[in-house]
C-alpha positions as CSV (number, residue, x, y, z in Angstrom):
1,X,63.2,61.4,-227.9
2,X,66.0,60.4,-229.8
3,X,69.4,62.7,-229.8
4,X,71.2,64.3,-232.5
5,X,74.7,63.2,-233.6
6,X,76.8,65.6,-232.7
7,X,80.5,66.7,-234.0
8,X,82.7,63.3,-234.3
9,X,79.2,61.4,-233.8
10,X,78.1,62.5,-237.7
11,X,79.2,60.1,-240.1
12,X,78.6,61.6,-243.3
13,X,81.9,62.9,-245.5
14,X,80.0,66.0,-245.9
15,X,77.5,68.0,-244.7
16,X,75.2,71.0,-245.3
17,X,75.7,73.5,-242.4
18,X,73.6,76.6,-241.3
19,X,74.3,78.3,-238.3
20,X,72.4,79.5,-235.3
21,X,70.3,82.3,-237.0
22,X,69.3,79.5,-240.0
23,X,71.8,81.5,-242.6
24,X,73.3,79.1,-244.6
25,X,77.2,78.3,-244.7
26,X,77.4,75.8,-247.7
27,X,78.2,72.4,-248.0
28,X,81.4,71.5,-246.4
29,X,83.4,68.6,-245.8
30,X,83.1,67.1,-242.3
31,X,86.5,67.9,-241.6
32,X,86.3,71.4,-242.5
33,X,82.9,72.0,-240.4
34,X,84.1,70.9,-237.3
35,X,87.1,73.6,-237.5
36,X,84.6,76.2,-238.3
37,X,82.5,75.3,-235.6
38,X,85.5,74.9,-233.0
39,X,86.3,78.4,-234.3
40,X,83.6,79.8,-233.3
41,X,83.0,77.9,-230.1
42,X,79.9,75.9,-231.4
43,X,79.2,72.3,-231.9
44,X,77.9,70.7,-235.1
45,X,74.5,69.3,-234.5
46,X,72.5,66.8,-237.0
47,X,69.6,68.5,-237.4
48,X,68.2,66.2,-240.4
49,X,69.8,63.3,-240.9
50,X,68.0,61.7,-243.4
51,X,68.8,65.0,-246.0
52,X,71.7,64.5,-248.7
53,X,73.8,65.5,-248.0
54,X,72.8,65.8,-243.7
55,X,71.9,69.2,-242.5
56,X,73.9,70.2,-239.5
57,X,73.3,73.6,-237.5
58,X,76.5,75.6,-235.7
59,X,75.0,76.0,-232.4
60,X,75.9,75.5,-229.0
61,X,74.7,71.7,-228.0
62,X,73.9,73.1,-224.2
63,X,71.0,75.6,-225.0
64,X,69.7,73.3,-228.0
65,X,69.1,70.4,-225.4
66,X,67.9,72.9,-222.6
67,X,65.2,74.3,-225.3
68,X,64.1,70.7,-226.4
69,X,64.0,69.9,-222.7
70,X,61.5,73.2,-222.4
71,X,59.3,72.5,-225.1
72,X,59.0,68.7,-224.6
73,X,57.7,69.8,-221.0
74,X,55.0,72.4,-222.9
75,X,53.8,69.7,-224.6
76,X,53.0,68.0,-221.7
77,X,51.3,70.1,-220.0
């Protein structure tokens, strides 16, 4: 399965961000949504790339890999 970009990885000037619970937070500069998300001790993940401008969630990058870890083994199985 192919990764996300995440935080410095994302190359797009700006991007759409929604956080954790999928409430939206706008369209921000790239700049400006990596402070938010460093505020709030998050990383900014690319969630759809292909999107214009790129959807990127607020989440913490540890528990989104765990849970795709999880599901890919239900699948499986």
């Amino acid at each position: 399965m192919k990764r996300p970009r995440i935080n410095h990885q994302i190359q797009a000037t700006e991007v759409k961000v929604i956080d954790e619970e999928g409430r939206d937070l706008g369209v921000l500069g790239l700049a400006e949504a990596l402070n938010l998300v460093a505020s709030r001790r998050e990383d900014l993940v690319e969630v759809q790339a292909e999107a214009v401008p790129p959807v990127c969630q607020a989440i913490d990058y540890g528990k989104f890999r765990y849970r795709q870890i999880q599901d890919e083994k239900k699948r499986r199985s």
